[in-house]
N, C-alpha and C positions, 0 to 999 in steps of 0.2 A: 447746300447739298450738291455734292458731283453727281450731275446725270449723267454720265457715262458709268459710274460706278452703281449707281442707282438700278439702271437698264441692264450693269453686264448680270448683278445678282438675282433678276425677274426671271432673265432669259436662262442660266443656270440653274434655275429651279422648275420654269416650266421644262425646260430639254427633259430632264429628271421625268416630271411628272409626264408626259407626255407617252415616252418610253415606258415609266413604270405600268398607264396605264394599259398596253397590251396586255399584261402580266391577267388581267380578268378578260377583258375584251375578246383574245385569242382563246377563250374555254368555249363563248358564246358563237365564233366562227368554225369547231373545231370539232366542238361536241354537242349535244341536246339541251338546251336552254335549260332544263334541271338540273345539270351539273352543275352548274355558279352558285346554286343553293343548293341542292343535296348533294354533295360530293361525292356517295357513295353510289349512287347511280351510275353514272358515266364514265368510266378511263380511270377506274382508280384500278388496277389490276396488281399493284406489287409495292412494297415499302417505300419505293423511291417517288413511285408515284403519291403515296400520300405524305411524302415529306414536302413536294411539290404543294399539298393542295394545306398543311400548316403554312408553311410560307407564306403562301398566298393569301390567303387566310386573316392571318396575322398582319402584315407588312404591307398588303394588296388593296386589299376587298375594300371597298368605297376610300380610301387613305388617297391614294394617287388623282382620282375622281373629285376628292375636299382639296386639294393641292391646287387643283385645275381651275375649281371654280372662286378657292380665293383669290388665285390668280386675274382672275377674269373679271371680278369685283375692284379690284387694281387699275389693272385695266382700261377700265370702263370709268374710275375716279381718273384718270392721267387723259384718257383721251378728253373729258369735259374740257379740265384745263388750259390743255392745248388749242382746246376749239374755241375757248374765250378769248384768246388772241388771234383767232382767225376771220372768226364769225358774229358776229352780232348777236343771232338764237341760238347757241352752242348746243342748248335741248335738244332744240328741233334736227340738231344733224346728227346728236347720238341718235334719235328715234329713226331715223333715216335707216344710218349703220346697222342699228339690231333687226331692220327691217327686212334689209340683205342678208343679215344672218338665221334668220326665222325661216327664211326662202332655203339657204343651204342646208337649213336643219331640213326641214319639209323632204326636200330633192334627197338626201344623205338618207333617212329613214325607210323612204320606199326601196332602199339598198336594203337596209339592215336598222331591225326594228332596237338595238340599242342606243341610237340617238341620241346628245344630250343636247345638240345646241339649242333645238325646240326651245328647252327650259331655260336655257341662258338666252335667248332673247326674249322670254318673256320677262323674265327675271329682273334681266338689264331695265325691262318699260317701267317694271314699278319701283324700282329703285329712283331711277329717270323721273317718273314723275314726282315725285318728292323731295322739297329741302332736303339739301345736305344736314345729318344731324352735327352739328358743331361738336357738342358736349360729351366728350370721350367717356361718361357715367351714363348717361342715357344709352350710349352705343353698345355699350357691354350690357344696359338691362334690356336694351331691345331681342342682342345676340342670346340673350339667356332665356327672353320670353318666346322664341322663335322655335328654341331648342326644347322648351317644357311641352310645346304646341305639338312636334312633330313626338317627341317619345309618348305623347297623352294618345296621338294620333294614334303608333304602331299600337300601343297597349290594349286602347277600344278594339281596334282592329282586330287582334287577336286573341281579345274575349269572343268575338261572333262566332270563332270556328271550337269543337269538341277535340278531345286527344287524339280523336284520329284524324284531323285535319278536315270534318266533315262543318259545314255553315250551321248553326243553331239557327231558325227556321221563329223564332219566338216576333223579331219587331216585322210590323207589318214593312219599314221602310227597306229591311235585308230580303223578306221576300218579294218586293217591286225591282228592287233595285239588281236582286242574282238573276232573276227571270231572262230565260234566254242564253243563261250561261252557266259554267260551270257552278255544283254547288258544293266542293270541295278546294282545295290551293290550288287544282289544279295544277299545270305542268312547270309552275313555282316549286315545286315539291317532288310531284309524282310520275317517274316515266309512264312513257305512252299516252296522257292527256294532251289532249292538241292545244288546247286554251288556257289560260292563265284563271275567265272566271271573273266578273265583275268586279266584288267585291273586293278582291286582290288587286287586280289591276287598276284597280281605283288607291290605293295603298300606295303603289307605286308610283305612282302619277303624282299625288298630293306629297309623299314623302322625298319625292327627287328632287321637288319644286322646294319643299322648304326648308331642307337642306342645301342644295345648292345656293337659295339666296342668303340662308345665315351665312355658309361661308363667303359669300363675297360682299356681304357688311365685316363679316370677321380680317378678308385680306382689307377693306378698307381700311375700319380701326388701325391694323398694323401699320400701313401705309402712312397716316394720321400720324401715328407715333414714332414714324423714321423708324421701324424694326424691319421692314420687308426689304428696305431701301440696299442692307447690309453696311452700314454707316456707323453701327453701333459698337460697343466695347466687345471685342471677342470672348471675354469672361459672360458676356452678356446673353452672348448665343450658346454658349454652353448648361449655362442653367437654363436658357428656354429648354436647349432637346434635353434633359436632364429632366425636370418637372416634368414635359411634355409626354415624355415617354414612360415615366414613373409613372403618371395620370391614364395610359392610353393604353401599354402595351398588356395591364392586367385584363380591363375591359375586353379587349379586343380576345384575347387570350380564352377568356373567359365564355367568351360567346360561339369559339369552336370546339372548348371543351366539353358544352353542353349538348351539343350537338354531336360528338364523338362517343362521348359515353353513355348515351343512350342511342346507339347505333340510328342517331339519326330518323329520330322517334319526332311523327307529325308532331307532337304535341311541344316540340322545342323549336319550332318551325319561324314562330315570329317574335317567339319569346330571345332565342337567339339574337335576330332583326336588329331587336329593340337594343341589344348590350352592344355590338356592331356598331350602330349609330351612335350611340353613347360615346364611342371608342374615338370617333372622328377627330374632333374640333381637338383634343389633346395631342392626338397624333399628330396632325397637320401642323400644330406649333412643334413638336419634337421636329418636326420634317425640314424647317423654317431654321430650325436653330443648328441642326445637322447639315444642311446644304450649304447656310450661309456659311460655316467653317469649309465646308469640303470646294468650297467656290474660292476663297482664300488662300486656303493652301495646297488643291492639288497643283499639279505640273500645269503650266498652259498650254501645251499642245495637247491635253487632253480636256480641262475647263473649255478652251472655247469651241472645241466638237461638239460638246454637250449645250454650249450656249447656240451654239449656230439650230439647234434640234429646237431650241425654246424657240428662237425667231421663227422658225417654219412651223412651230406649235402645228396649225388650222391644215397646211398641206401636211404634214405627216400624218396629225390627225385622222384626215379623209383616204390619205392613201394603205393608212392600215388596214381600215375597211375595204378598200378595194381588193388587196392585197389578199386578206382572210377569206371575204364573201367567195370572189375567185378565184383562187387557191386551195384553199381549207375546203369551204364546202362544195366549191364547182367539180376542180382538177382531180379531189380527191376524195371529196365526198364528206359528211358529217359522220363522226364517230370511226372514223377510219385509227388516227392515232389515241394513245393513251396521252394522261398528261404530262409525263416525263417526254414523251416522244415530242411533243405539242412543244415542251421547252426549247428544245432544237430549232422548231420553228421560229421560237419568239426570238432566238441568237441572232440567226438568221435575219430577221427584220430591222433587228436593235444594229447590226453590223451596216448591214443596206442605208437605214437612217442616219447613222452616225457619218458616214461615210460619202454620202451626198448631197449635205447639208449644205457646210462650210463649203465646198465649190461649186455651188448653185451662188450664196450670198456674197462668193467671192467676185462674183461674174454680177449678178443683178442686184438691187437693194432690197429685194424682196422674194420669198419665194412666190410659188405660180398664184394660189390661193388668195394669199395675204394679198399682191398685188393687185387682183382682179375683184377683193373684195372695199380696198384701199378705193378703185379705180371707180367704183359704186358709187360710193358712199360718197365720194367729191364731185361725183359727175352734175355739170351744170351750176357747183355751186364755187 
């Protein structure tokens, strides 16, 4: 396998995902943490604006985020390898690496309580601690029992709560466990609630976590099979985003419709959730098989802008958050724009990113982040 060809399709797909991930990221800097789930709350003021939040919707909402962390499950199989030729306990110095990354998650959160690296460093430990699974049938039953885990998860979840999004109050362990917090979704759902509300936030928490690590067993697998690499027959990637999308884009579809046509009625609140996450793992192979074409045959002067975005992944990453938190909610305050208006910002950003990427990597071999996390992780060893 060409590692150069291997890296330029990684990097390709993270630029993509990186970038796409504003596209949700900038609602939560922009507008009332209710808008990313009830859409009708916040900035939906005119048709353009809810064609913006289809989009999103559809194409966005957790898709860019499963991109990200199969990426990072990649990742994290290529760095071991490499540290077996470096290092003697190559474990010991992934654990090192996620250990700096759990720290920037940590620092990154008390910015902006969307955070994901938290989960990807924990994520990273318990993949880290356990054999590599060889056996590409066990990996896909693992990836399936992961996936029955988290949708059993939303479903209980969202037996607890009535149609109007209020906690059923019946196990003794829901009334210990809401105690002290909201006993409704919450500001998950309903403007003007300050809190999310135990229960929920317990939802989130567990569903981030085990979704993030199927996908990065799921980029492994891929990895495993020379499909992420882009090595493979172009017919090949074709029927991935073909199935993938066939598989993904009904789900996904499906879980804004529900939520549309019952104007957004608590009672489709998790029910939704659950067809969303469904939606993922098929998407992100549609995503897999659409990039690896669009990495092959766009123009290169415009492929490797977008590859230069995946290498700085971690600093564009951090600097969107900057960018949002200070910008969005500081300069101009939360709920100032609508989400059409909010699009212009996100141009704006995607332009800035794209645009100072490649002449950062053309000057240093790393961006600022990557470097100083590089710089860590080797230090003393």
């Amino acid at each position: 396998m060409n590692k150069n060809s291997r890296i330029t399709n990684l990097d390709f797909i993270r630029g993509v995902a990186v970038l796409g991930i504003l596209v949700i990221n900038v609602i939560s800097f922009g507008l009332p943490i209710t808008a990313i789930f009830n859409h009708s709350t916040y900035g939906a003021e005119n048709i353009l604006d809810w064609i913006v939040i289809v989009i999103s919707s559809v194409f966005f909402e957790f898709k860019m985020m499963g991109l990200f962390s199969m990426l990072f499950g990649v990742g994290l199989m290529i760095f071991l390898d490499n540290a077996k030729q470096k290092v003697k306990r190559p474990k010991l110095l992934s654990f090192r690496r996620n250990f700096f990354l759990l720290l920037f998650g940590i620092a990154h959160v008390s910015i902006w309580e969307g955070d994901v690296l938290i989960s990807y460093a924990l994520c990273a430990f318990c993949i880290v601690l356990f054999p590599q699974i060889q056996n590409n049938k066990i990996t896909i039953f693992f990836i399936t029992f992961l996936v029955f885990i988290d949708l059993l998860l939303i479903n209980y979840i969202g037996s607890l709560y009535d149609n109007s999004g209020n906690l059923i109050l019946e196990s003794a362990w829901v009334v210990a466990a809401s105690e002290g917090g909201s006993l409704n979704l919450g500001k998950f759902w309903f403007p003007g609630e300050s809190e999310f509300g135990n229960i929920i936030g317990l939802m989130f928490i567990l569903d981030g976590f085990l979704r993030a690590i199927t996908l990065m067993v799921v980029g492994i697998l891929l990895y495993r099979l020379n499909v992420i690499q882009g090595t493979r027959d172009l017919n090949f990637y074709k029927k991935l985003m073909f199935y993938g999308f066939c598989i993904g884009l009904p789900l996904s579809i499906y879980s804004i419709y529900i939520r549309v046509s019952t104007e957004y009625s608590a009672a489709t609140a998790i029910t939704s959730w659950f067809w969303l996450s469904f939606s993922v793992i098929p998407m992100v192979l549609g995503y897999v098989g659409l990039l690896t074409i669009m990495n092959i045959k766009l123009r290169e002067s415009i492929s490797t802008r977008l590859r230069a975005c995946g290498k700085m992944a971690f600093t564009n990453y951090i600097t969107q958050t900057l960018l949002g938190v200070f910008v969005l909610g500081g300069l101009f305050g939360i709920g100032t724009f609508s989400r059409s208006q909010l699009v212009i910002y996100l141009i704006i950003v995607w332009g800035l990113q794209i645009y100072w990427s490649k002449p950062i990597l053309d000057r240093w071999q790393f961006g600022p982040l990557e470097w100083l996390w590089r710089k860590l992780t080797y230090l003393f060893v």
